[in-house]
Each structure stands twice: as structure tokens, then as C-alpha cells.
C-alpha positions as MATLAB code, in Angstrom:
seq = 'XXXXXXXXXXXXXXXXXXXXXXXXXXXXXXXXXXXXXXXXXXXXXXXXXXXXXXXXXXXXXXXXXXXXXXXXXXXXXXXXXXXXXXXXXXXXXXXXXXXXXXXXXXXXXXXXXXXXXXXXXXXXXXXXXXXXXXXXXXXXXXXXXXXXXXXXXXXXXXXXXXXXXXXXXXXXXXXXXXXXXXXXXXXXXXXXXXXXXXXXXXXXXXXXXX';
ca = [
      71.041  108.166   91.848;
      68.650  105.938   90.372;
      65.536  106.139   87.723;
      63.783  103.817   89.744;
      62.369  105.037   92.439;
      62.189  102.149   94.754;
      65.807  101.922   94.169;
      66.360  105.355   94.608;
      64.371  105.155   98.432;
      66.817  102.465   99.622;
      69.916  104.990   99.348;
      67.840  107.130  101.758;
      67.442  107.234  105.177;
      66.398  108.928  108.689;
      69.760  109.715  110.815;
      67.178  107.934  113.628;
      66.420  104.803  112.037;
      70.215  103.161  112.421;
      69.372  104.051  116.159;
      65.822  102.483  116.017;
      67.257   99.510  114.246;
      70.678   98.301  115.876;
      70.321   99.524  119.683;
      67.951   96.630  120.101;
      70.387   94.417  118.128;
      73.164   95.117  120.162;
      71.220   94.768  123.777;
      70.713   91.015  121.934;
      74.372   90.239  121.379;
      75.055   91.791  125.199;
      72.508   89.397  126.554;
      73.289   86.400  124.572;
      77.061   86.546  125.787;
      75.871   87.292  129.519;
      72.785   84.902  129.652;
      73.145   81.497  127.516;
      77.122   82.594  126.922;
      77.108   82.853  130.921;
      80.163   85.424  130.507;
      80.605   87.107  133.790;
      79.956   91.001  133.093;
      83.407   91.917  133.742;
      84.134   89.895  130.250;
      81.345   91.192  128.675;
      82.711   94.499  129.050;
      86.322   93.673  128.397;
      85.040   92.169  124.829;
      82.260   94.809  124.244;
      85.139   97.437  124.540;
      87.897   95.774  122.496;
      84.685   95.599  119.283;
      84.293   98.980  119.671;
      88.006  100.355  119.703;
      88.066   97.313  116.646;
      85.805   99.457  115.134;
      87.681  102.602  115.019;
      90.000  100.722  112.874;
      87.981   99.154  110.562;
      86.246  102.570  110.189;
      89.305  104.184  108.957;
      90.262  101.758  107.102;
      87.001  101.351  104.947;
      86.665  105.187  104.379;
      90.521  105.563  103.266;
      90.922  102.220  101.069;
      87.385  100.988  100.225;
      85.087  103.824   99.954;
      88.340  106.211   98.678;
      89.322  103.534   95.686;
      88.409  104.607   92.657;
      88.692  101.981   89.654;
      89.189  102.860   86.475;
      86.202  101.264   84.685;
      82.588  102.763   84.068;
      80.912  100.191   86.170;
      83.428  100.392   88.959;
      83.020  104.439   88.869;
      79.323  104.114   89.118;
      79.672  101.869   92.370;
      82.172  103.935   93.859;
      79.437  106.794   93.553;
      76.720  104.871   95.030;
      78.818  103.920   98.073;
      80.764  107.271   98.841;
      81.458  109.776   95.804;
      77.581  110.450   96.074;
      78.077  112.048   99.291;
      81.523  114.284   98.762;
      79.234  115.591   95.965;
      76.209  116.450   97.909;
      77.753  116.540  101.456;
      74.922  118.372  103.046;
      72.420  115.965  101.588;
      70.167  115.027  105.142;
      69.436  111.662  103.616;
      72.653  110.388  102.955;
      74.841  110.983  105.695;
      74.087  107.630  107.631;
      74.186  103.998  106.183;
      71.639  102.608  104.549;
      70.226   99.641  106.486;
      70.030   98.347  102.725;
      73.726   98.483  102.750;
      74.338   98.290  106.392;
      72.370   94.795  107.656;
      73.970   92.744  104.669;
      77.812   94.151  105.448;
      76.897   93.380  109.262;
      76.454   90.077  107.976;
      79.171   88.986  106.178;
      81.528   91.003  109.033;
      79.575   88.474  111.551;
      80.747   85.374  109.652;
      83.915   86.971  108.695;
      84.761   87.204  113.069;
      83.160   83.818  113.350;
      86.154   82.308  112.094;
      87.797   83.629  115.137;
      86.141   83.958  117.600;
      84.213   81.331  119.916;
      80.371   82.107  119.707;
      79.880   84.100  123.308;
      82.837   86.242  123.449;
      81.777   86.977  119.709;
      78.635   88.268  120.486;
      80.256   90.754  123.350;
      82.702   91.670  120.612;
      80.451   91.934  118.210;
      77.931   94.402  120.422;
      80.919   96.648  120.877;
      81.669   97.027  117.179;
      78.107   97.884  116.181;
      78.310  100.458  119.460;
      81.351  102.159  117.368;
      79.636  102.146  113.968;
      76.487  103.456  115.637;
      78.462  106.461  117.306;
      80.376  106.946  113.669;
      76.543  107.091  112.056;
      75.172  109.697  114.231;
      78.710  111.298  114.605;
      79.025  111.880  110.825;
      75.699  113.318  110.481;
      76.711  115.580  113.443;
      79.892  116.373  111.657;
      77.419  117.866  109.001;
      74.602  119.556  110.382;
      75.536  120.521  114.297;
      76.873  123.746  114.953;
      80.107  122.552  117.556;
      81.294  126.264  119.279;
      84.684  124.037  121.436;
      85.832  120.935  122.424;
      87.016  117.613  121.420;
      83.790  117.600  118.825;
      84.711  121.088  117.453;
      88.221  119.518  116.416;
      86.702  116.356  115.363;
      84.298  118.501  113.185;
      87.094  120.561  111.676;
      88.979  117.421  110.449;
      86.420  116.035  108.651;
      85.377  119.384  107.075;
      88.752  119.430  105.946;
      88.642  116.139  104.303;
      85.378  117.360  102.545;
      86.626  120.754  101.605;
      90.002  121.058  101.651;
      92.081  117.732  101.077;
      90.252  114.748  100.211;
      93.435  112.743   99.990;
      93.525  113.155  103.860;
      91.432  113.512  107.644;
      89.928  109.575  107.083;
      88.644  109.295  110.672;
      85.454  110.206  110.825;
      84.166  109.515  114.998;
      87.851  109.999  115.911;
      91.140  111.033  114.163;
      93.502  108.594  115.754;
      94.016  106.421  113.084;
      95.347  109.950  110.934;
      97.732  110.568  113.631;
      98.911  106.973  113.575;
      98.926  106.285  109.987;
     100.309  109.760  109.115;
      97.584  111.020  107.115;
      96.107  113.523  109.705;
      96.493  117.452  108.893;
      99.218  119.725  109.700;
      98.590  122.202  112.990;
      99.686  125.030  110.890;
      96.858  124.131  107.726;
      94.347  123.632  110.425;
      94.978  127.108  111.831;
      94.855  128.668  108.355;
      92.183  126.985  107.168;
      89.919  127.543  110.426;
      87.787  131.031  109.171;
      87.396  128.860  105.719;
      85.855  126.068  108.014;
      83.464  128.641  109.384;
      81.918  129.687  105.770;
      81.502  125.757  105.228;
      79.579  125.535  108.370;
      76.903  128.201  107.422;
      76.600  126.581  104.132;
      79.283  128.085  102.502;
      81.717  125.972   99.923;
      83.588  128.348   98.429;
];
């Protein structure tokens, strides 16, 4: 994406190193809330959970109206490539199908301050645990989407929806870890294409884009 190639190596990444990086960040936010917060644990959890069902919302709602928005000028073009179009164009692309933590620590950030404003410091940091627990799970769960071979389940489904989204409809299937937000918002896929579309599904997963 870039000439430069130190530019270039900060749009790539290990689907381990989000792991590597945030799991440690999150057992911080858990003990600061339990420790000097002195939050009983029930609380904890109560707070840790609502950040990550939080999560599944902001999740949708970045993939369908920030990364999907495409603006009309050159510049604005180019950046919607770096953050998203890059990846419907090379979907299989091992390197790009987690977050950058060149893109990922500074967004934590300003989401961090962003809660701040509501939220007293303690229960923030439960909160806050929870919704890097759901972004973490929507990392590894969209690289999963791409390269694990699901045979049944809730996975298989949750698979099928996104391959949709990729290969089918773009315009639709925004949920990535979970398509509840499509079912609430309406933007989901019809039973009937899903069943149509299913032997089409299984070229994409060997590889296949036709």
C-alpha cells in the first residue's frame, strides 16, 4: 500500500500479536477496578460484560458506517483503502486480517477518553476490559472467518455471513464476531439467499472467488 517500506510494515501484522499485546492490558484494567477501584468481583463482572456486549455494537457500527463510507475525494478514497477497501480487495491476505496495533493502540486511546466522560474511573476500567475482550474475540474471529475450515455450528453460520458480505453483497452481513446487530438493524441476509448461495460459499472457502 505504500512505497515506503517502513510504512508499508505497520499495515502488517501476526493474527498473535493483538493477543500478545492486549490480554495483558486487559488483566490491568480487571485488576485496577478490583484492587485500588476495590469493586467487589460481582461488579467487575457485571461491567466487564456490559464492555463487551458494548462492543458488539460499536463493532457493527464501525464496519457498516466508518470503514463502509466511501467519500468522494482522492484523498478520502485513498484512506478508505488503507483502513478497509485494502482488505475486500485482498481478503485472503494473512497479514491484514487483524488490526494493526499502529491503528489499534491510538483508536483504544481516544475510545478511553471518549468513555471517560462517562464513566467514573473504576467501573471504567471493568468496562473498558470487557470491550477490548470483544474486539479481541472480533480480531481472531475475523481471521478465523478467513482461513479456518468451520464443517457446523454457530461458527459455520457466522462464517457464511461474512463470506457473504465479502462475496456476495457488500452492501450487507456487517457483523463480523456475531450477526445480531444484522438481524436488529435489518441488514442481515435472507434464509432463502443463504441457502442458494451455500455451494458458492464452499468454492470461496477452498480459495475459490468466482
Amino acid at each position: 500500500m505504500f512505497k515506503n517500506d517502513f510504512l508499508e510494515s505497520l499495515t502488517k501484522i501476526h493474527y498473535a500479536v493483538p493477543l500478545v499485546f492486549w490480554i495483558p492490558v486487559i488483566i490491568y484494567f480487571i485488576w485496577k477496578a478490583l484492587v485500588p477501584g476495590e469493586l467487589s468481583g460481582g461488579k467487575v463482572f457485571l461491567y466487564f460484560v456490559y464492555g463487551l456486549a458494548f462492543w458488539t455494537l460499536a463493532e457493527y457500527v464501525l464496519h457498516r458506517w466508518v470503514f463502509h463510507f466511501e467519500p468522494k475525494s482522492k484523498f478520502g478514497q485513498r484512506v478508505h483503502f488503507i483502513f478497509h477497501g485494502v482488505h475486500h480487495d485482498f481478503p485472503k491476505d494473512r497479514l491484514r486480517l487483524v488490526m494493526p496495533l499502529s491503528a489499534s493502540i491510538p483508536m483504544a486511546a481516544i475510545i478511553y477518553f471518549i468513555f471517560y466522560l462517562f464513566f467514573q474511573e473504576y467501573t471504567l476500567a471493568a468496562f473498558f476490559a470487557g470491550f477490548l475482550g470483544g474486539y479481541l474475540i472480533y480480531d481472531e474471529s475475523h481471521y478465523a472467518m478467513h482461513h479456518a475450515n468451520f464443517k457446523s455450528g454457530l461458527f459455520k453460520k457466522i462464517k457464511d455471513h461474512h463470506m457473504l458480505h465479502h462475496y456476495q453483497d457488500p452492501e450487507h452481513g456487517f457483523g463480523v464476531s456475531s450477526y445480531l446487530w444484522d438481524v436488529i438493524f435489518n441488514s442481515g441476509f435472507a434464509k432463502n439467499k443463504t441457502r442458494k448461495d451455500s455451494n458458492k460459499l464452499k468454492n470461496v472457502e477452498n480459495g475459490e472467488t468466482n
